[in-house]
C-alpha positions in Angstrom: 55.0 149.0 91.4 52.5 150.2 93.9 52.0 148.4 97.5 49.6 148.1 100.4 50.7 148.2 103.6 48.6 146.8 106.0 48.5 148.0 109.7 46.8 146.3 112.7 47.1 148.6 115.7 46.2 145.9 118.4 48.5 144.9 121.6 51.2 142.5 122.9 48.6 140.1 124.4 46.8 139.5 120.7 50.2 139.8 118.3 50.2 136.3 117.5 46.8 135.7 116.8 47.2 138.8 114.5 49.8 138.0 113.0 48.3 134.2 112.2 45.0 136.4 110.7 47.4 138.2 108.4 48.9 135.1 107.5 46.2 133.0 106.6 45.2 136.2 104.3 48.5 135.5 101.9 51.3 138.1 104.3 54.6 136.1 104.5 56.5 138.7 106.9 55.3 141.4 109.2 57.1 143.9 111.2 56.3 145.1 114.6 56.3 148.7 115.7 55.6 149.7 119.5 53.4 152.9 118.8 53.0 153.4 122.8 52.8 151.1 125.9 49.5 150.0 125.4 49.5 149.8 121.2 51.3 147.4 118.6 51.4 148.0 115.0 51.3 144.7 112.9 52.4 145.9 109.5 52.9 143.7 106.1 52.9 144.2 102.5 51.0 143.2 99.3 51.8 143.7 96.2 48.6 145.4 93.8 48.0 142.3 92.0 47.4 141.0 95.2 43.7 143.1 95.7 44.2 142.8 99.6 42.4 146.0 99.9 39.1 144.3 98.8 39.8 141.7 102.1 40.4 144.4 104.6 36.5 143.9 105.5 37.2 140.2 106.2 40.9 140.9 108.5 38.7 144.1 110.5 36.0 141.1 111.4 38.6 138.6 112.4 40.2 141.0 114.3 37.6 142.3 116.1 36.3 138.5 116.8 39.5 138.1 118.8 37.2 139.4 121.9 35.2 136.2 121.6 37.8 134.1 122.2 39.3 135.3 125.2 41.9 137.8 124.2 41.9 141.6 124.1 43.0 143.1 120.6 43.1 146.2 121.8 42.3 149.1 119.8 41.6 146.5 116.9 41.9 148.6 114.0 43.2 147.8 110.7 44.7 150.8 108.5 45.6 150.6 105.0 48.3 152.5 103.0 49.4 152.8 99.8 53.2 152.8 99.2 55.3 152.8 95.9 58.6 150.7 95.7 60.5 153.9 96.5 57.9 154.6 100.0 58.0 151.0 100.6 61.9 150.6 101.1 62.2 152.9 103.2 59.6 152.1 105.3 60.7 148.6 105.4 64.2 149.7 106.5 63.3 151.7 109.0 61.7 149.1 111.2 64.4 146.0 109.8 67.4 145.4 111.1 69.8 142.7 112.3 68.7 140.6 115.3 70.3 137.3 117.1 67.8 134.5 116.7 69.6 131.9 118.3 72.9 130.8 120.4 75.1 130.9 116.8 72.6 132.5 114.1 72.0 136.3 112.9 69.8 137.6 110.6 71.1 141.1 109.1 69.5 142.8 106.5 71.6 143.3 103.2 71.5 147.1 104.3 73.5 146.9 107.5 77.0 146.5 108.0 76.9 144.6 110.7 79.7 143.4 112.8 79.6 140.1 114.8 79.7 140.0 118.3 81.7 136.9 119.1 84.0 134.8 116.4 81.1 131.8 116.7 78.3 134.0 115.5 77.5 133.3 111.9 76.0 135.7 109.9 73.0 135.2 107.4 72.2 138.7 105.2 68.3 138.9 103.8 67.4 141.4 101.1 63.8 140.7 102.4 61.8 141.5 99.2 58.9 143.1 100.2 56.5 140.3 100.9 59.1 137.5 101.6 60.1 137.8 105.0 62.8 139.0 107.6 63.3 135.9 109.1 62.2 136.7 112.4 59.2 135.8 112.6 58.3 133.2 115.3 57.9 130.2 113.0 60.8 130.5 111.6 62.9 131.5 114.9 61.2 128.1 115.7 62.3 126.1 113.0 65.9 127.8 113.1 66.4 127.2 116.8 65.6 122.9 115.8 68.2 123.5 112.3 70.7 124.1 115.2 70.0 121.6 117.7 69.5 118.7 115.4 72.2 119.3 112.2 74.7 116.8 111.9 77.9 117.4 109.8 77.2 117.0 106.3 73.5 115.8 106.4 71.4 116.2 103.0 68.6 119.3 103.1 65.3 119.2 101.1 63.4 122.7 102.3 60.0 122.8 101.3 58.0 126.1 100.8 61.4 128.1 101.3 60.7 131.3 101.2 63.2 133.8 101.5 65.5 130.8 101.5 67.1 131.7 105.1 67.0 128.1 106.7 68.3 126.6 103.5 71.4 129.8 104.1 71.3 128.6 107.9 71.6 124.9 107.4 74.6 125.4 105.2 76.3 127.8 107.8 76.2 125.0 110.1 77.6 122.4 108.1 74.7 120.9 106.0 76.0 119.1 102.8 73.6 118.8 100.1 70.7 121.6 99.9 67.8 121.3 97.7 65.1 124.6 98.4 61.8 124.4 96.9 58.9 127.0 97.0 55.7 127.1 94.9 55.9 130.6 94.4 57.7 132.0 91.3 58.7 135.0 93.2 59.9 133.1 96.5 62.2 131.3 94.1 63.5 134.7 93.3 63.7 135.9 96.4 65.7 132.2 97.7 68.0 132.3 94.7 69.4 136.0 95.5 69.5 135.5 99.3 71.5 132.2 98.2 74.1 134.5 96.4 73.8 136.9 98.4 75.6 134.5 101.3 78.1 133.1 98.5 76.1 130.0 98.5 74.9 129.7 94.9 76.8 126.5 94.0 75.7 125.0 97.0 72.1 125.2 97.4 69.7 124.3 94.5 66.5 126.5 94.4 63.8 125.3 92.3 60.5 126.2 91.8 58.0 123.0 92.9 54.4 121.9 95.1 55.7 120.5 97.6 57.8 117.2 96.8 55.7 117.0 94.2 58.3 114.8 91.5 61.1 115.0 93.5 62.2 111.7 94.0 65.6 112.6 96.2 66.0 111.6 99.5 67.3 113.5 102.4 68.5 113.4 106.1 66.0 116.2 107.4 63.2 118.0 105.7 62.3 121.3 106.5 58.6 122.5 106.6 58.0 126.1 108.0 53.9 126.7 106.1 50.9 126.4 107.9 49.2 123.4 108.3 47.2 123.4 105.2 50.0 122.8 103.4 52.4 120.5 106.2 49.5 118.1 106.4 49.3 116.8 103.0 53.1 117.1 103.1 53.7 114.8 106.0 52.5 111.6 104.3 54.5 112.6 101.0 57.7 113.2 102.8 58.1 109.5 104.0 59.1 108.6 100.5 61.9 111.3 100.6 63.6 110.9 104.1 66.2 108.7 105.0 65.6 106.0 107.7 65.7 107.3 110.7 66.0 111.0 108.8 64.3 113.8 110.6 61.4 116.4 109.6 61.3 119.9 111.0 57.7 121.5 110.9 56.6 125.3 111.8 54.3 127.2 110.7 52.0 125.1 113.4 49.5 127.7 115.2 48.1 125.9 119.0 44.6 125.0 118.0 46.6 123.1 114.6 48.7 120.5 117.2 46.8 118.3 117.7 45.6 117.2 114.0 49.7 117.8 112.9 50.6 115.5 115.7 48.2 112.6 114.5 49.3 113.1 111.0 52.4 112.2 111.8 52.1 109.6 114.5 50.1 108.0 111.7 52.7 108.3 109.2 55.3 106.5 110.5 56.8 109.3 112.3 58.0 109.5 115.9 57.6 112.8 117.5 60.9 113.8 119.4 59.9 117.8 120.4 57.3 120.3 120.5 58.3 123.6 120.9 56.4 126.5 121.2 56.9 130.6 120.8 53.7 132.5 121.8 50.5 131.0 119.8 53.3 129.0 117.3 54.4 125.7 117.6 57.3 124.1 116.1 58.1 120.5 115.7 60.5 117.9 115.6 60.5 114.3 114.8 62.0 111.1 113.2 60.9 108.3 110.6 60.7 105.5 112.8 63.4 103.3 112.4 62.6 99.3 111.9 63.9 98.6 115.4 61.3 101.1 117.2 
């Protein structure tokens, strides 16, 4: 199969709005490469069926509109490439490789051996997939940073739009009982079901593929939402019929200007909003179904 790598050269000052531009355009992992002190490369991949190529006119103009709002995008040019599978693994190893995201958590890619640092560290391994994610990008450090300061022993999972499947991996590491992972995406399903294996947990997380909670009429003790907000703000209202009383939502994906809306949506579902986090331009959330006694 054939890719295109996209490359923003811009700086550390525009990253995230960058990296929200690439998103909105379909990319669901970038790395980063330091070029010099003054330059960034932003680089993600697209498959050919994709046709990103014919939307590099639309990311150069966002990108160069950064100005107008305030920021400086540097040398703000965007720099196409086209990769085979064999090109593209290596490229994407080169610049991949395992990081600490929180106090406990580690993302490694499948290609590293890595060895943990202390006997509290747990491990999660990612064969990435091309398109699919490292795991360390900010919304999900976000989201994985609230898995690990909210997770109670045992507590039911329903992760929506999973991805790569790494908080679904992270939520069992730290002690989550029942795990159902859901993505729209035929091949994020794919990707979810062998990172699943990959971390022995195949007969304890469900991956299916679904829109949202679409049909699923489970409920669960937190629900996990790292998409942007087109897709969390329909979700919010859904999710009240799937969450325990009391039960907890964790949402990402959330870029500054989007607070606002994604914290009325909630207030106005019966939600009570217990913590706003934010990494750069990203903001990640966490609340509660308000309980009959609030």
């Amino acid at each position: 199969m054939e890719w295109t790598e996209i490359s923003v050269l811009t700086n550390d000052e525009s990253q995230d709005a960058v990296i929200n531009i690439l998103m909105e355009f379909g990319s669901l992992g970038v790395e980063l490469d330091t070029i010099d002190k003054d330059t960034l490369s932003i680089n993600s991949y697209f498959p050919e069926d994709f046709d990103i190529e014919s939307k590099v006119p639309a990311i150069q103009s966002r990108v160069s509109q950064l100005s107008e709002f305030g920021l400086n995008p540097g040398k703000a040019e965007v720099i196409t490439k086209n990769l085979n599978d064999d090109k593209w693994n290596s490229e994407w190893e080169k610049y991949y490789h395992a990081k600490r995201i929180t106090k406990f958590l580690t993302i490694s890619p499948v290609w590293e051996n890595y060895i943990k640092e202390f006997d509290g560290e747990l491990v999660i391994k990612l064969d990435p997939k091309k398109a699919f994610g490292t795991g360390v990008h900010p919304t999900t450090v976000l989201c994985l940073q609230a898995i690990e300061s909210v997770i109670r022993e045992n507590e039911s999972i329903l992760d929506v739009g999973t991805g790569s499947g790494v908080l679904s991996i992270a939520a069992k590491l730290l002690g989550a009982g029942e795990i159902s992972a859901y993505d729209y995406d035929d091949d994020a399903v794919d990707s979810a079901k062998k990172n699943v294996a990959l971390n022995g947990f195949e007969n304890d997380i469900f991956v299916d593929k679904n829109s949202l909670l679409d049909g699923i009429s489970k409920k669960a003790d937190i629900i996990l939402a790292n998409m942007l907000p087109e897709a969390v703000l329909p979700l919010i209202p859904q999710s009240i019929n799937n969450i325990n009383e009391g039960g907890k939502i964790i949402i990402s994906g959330i870029i500054k200007d989007k607070l606002t809306v994604t914290l009325e949506t909630l207030e106005n579902n019966q939600y009570v909003v217990d913590q706003v986090s934010t990494l750069g331009d990203w903001r990640g959330i966490i609340a509660h179904l308000r309980r009959d006694d609030e």
